[in-house]
N, C-alpha and C positions, 0 to 999 in steps of 0.2 A: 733795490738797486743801490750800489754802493759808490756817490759821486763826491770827486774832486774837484773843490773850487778853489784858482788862484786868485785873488783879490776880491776882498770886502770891502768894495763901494758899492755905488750905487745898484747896477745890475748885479751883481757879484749876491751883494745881501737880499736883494729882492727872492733872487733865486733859492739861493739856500732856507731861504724862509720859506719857498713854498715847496720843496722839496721835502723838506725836513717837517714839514705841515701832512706832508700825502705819507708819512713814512718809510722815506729812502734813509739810506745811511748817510750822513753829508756830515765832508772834512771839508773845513774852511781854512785856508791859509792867507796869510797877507803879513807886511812888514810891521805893520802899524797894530799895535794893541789896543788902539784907540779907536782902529777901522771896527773892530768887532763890536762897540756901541750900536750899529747900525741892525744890530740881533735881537729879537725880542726877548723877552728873560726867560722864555717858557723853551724856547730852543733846546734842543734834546741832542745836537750834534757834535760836531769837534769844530771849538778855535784854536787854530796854532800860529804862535807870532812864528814867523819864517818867512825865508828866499822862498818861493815854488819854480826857482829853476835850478835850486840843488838836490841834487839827487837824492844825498845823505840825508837832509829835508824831509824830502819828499817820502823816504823808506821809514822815516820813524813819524813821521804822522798818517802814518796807514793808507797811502798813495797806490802803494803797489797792492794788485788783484782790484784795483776798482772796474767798476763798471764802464765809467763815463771822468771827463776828465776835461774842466772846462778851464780857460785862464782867459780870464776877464779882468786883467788891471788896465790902465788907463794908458799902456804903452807897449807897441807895438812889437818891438824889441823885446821887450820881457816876457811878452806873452808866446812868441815863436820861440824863445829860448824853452819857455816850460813846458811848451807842446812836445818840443824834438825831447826832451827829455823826460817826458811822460812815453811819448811813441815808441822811441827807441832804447831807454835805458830800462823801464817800467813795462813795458810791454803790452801799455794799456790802448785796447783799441777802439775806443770814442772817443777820440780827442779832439777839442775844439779851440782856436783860438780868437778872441775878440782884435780885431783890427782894423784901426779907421783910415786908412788911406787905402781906396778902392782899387789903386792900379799894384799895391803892395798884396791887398787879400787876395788877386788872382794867380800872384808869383810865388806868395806861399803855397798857394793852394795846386799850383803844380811841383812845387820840389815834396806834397807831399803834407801838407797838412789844412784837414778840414780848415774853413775863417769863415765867419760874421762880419757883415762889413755895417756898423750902423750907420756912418755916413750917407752909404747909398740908400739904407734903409729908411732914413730920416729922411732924404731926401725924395725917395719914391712916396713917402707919407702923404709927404706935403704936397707933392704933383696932384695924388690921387684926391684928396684937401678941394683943390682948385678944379679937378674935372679936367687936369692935364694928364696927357702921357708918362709912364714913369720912364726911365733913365734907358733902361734895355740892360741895363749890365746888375747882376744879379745879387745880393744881398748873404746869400749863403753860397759858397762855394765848396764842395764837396775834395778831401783830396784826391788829387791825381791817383794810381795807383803804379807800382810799382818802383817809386822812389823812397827813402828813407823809409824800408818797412812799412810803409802804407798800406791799410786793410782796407778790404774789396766792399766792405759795411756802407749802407750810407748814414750819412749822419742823424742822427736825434730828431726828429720833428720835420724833415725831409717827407717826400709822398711817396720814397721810397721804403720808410720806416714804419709806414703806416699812419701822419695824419699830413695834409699838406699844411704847405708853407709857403706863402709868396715867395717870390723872387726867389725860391731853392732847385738849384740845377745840379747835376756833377757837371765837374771841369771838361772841358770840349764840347760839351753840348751848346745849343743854341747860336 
């Protein structure tokens, strides 16, 4: 499987280390040339300093026909920017974006693109932690369908995809 990561932090590198470990294809993109320390040396994949929500970008670091298409930097803005232009200009349809304000991952997730929300996830952890209830509002949101090109897929690691996932729903349910 041939997957697109936008940002080399922290989750960003975890992932492409184990990806790129199980031998998927993995292009890494991020601003910082410095992000890519966070790669072990044995790393078999692509780093490319770059935007991941230019397009031009994204076409010459082997973006377009991937499989999977994650944007994982630390800002919510940039990540929905590299989603819609992974979705729509890219054509790619696994795309996921990481974003931390919960009431933002459900408004993405209806104009149309998959989100991760750690917040809530972080926050359901720690309930579960204490033998509390978790939050009720869901960690993965799946996107809406029929807005911005949105494919009918569900997302990556969903129990629609074949393994579950806590807190993963499509949008409207629950």
């Amino acid at each position: 499987m041939k997957i697109v990561i936008v940002g080399c932090g922290r989750v960003g590198s975890v992932l492409a280390e184990a990806y790129d470990a199980d031998g998927h294809e993995v292009v890494v993109l991020d601003l910082s040339t410095r992000a890519f320390d966070r790669l072990p040396g044995e790393f078999r994949g692509s780093a490319v300093r770059g935007d991941g929500t230019d397009e031009d970008t994204l076409r010459r670091a082997g973006a377009e026909g991937a499989d999977a298409f994650l944007a994982l930097t630390e800002g919510d803005n940039r990540n929905v920017m590299a989603a819609q232009v992974a979705t729509e200009k890219l054509a790619i349809e696994r795309v996921l974006a990481k974003i931390n304000d919960p009431v933002r991952a459900a408004a993405y997730a209806e104009l149309g693109i998959a989100t991760v929300c750690r917040t809530t996830m972080l926050a359901d952890s720690v309930s579960g932690f204490l033998g509390l209830p978790g939050s009720g509002v869901p960690s993965m949101i799946a996107a809406s369908s029929g807005h911005h090109g949105a494919h009918a897929h569900p997302p990556l690691g969903s129990p629609a995809a074949g393994s579950a996932g806590a807190g993963a729903r499509a949008a409207g349910e629950g």
